[in-house]
N, C-alpha and C positions, 0 to 999 in steps of 0.2 A: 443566412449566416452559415458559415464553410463551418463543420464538424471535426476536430481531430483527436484522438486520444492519446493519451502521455502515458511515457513509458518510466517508471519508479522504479530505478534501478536501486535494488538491497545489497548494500556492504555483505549479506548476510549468507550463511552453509548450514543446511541441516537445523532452521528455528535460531541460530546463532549469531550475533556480528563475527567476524572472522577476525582473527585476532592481528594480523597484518593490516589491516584496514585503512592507517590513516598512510603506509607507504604505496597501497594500493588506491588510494582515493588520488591521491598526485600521478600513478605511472598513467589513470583512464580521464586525468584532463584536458588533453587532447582531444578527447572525441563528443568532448562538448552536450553532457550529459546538464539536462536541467531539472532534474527531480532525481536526487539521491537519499537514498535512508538508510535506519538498521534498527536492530533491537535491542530491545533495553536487559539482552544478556547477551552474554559472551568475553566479554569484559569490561575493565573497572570505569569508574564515573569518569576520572583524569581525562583516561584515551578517548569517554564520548565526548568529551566536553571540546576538546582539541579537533575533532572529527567534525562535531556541529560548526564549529567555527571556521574549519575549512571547507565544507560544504556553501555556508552561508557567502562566505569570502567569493568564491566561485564565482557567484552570482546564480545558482542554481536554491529550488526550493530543498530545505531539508524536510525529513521527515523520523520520526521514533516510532517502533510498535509496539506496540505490549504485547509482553509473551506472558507474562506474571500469571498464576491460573486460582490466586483466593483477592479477596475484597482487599484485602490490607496490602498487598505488593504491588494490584493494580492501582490503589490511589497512591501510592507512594511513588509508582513509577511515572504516575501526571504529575507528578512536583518535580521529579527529575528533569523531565521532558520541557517542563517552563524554569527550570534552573539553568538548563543545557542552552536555555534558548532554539529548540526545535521548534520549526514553523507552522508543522503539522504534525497531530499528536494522531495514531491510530491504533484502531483495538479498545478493546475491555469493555465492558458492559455497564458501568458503574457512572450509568450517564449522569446522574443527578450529584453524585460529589463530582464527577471530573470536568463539568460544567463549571461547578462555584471554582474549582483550582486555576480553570484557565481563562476565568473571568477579566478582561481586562487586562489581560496581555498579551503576546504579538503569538500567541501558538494559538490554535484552530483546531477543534477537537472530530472527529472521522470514529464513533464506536461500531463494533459490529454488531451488526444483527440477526438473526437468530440466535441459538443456543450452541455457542462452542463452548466445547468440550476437549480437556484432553492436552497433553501436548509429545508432538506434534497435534492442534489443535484440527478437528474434525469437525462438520457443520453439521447440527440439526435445527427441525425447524423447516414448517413449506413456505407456500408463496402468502399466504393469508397472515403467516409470524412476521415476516419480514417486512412486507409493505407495512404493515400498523407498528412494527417497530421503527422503522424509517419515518411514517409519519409522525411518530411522537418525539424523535431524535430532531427534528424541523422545530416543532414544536416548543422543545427544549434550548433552543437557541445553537445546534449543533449546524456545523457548517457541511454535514454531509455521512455518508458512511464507507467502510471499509468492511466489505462481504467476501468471506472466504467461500466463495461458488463453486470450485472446483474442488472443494474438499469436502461437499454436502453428503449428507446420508440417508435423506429420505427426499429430496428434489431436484430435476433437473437443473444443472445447475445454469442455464441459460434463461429461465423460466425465474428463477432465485432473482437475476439482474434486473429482468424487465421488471417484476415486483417492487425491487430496490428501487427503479426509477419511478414508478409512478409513484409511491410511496413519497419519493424526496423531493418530487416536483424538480427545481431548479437547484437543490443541492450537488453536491460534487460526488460523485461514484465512483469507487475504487474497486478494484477487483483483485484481491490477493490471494499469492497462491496456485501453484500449480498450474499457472500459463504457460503453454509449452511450444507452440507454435504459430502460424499469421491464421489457421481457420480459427482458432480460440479466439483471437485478437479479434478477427471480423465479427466473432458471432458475438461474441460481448459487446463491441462498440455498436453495432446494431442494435443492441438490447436496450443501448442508452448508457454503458457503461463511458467513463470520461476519461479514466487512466487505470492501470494494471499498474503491478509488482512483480519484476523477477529477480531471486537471488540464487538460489541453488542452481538453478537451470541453466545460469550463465558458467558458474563456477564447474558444475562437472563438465560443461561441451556438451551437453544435450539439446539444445536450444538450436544450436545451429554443427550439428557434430561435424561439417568438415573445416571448421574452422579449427585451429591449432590457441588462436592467443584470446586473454579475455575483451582486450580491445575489439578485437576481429567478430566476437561474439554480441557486444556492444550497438557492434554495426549495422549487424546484423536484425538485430531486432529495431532499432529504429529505422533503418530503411524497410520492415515489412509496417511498422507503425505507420511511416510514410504512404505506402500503397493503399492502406487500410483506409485512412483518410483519404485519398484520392478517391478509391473506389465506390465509399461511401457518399462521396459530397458530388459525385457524376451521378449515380442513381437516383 
């Protein structure tokens, strides 16, 4: 079975969807993006709702994350997210109400595991938190997790992934957060990771700095997605 990992491109700057978003979701369909998302701030329900719908329209998966940082914004913002019609709901820890919210509709829940903290959201928590939280997220009927690895605070965070995977067995692996160039990319997808998330990293030209357009940034990182999968599926 050929391995490749997907690239979740974020509407998002700074933990925020951008507030241009749904005129920038139309200028990068061209470059043929199949997993696009944002977060459940930045702005109002209206503009995500119009966003979801042109993502979905696309033909690409959406996705919502939770930034929300108490119990109550986070299940509020799983009703959003199966309001909005997002396909893939990720973040929050509040697996057992966000479980019953997206019971039996077409959104798919991804919570994180370890202990994030904070926002900008920070990880803690080592390998022994996250594998047995991942395997109780399986357990729970969750389709997988979203592990903020590169923002950990007491594990490495490559070490964080492979845990994820054993833990989720055949669930889906996301890695968000502070992916910044194709060694991250490889060392993740080796770890077992199945897709990343970048938003900031696009939006300032860090990601690929001699690139000038976010298109060209775009490009950029799915053609090293592209290698990464080559690379991987020859070894």
């Amino acid at each position: 079975m050929e391995i490749a990992v997907d690239f979740i491109f974020m509407l998002t700057k700074d933990d925020q969807t951008v507030e241009d978003c749904l005129e920038l979701h139309e200028e990068i369909l061209p470059v043929g993006l199949t997993h696009v998302g944002f977060k459940d701030v930045g702005v109002d329900k209206a503009t995500l709702k119009a966003l979801t719908d042109a993502i979905n329209a696309s033909g690409a998966i959406s996705y919502m994350e939770v930034v929300s940082t108490t119990d109550e914004e986070a299940i509020n913002s799983a009703k959003t997210a199966v309001d909005l019609g997002v396909q893939r709901l990720l973040g929050g820890t509040q697996v057992a109400e966000i479980t019953e919210i997206v019971k039996g509709t077409n959104t798919s829940y991804y919570p994180f595991p370890g202990f994030p903290e904070g926002h900008p959201t920070k990880l803690g928590g080592n390998e022994a938190d996250v594998e047995n939280h991942c395997r109780d997220f399986m357990e729970r009927n969750c389709a997988g997790c979203d592990i903020l690895a590169y923002r950990a605070t007491e594990a490495d965070p490559v070490s964080l992934v492979r845990a994820a995977r054993k833990g989720l067995g055949d669930g889906y692996l996301i890695v968000a957060g502070s992916v910044n160039d194709i060694d991250q990319i490889g060392n993740i997808a080796a770890a077992g990771a199945d897709a990343f998330t970048i938003g900031t990293g696009v939006f300032n030209g860090s990601y690929a700095s001699r690139m000038g357009s976010i298109r060209n940034q775009l490009k950029a990182v799915m053609a090293d997605c592209a290698k990464v999968s080559a690379q991987t599926n020859a070894a």
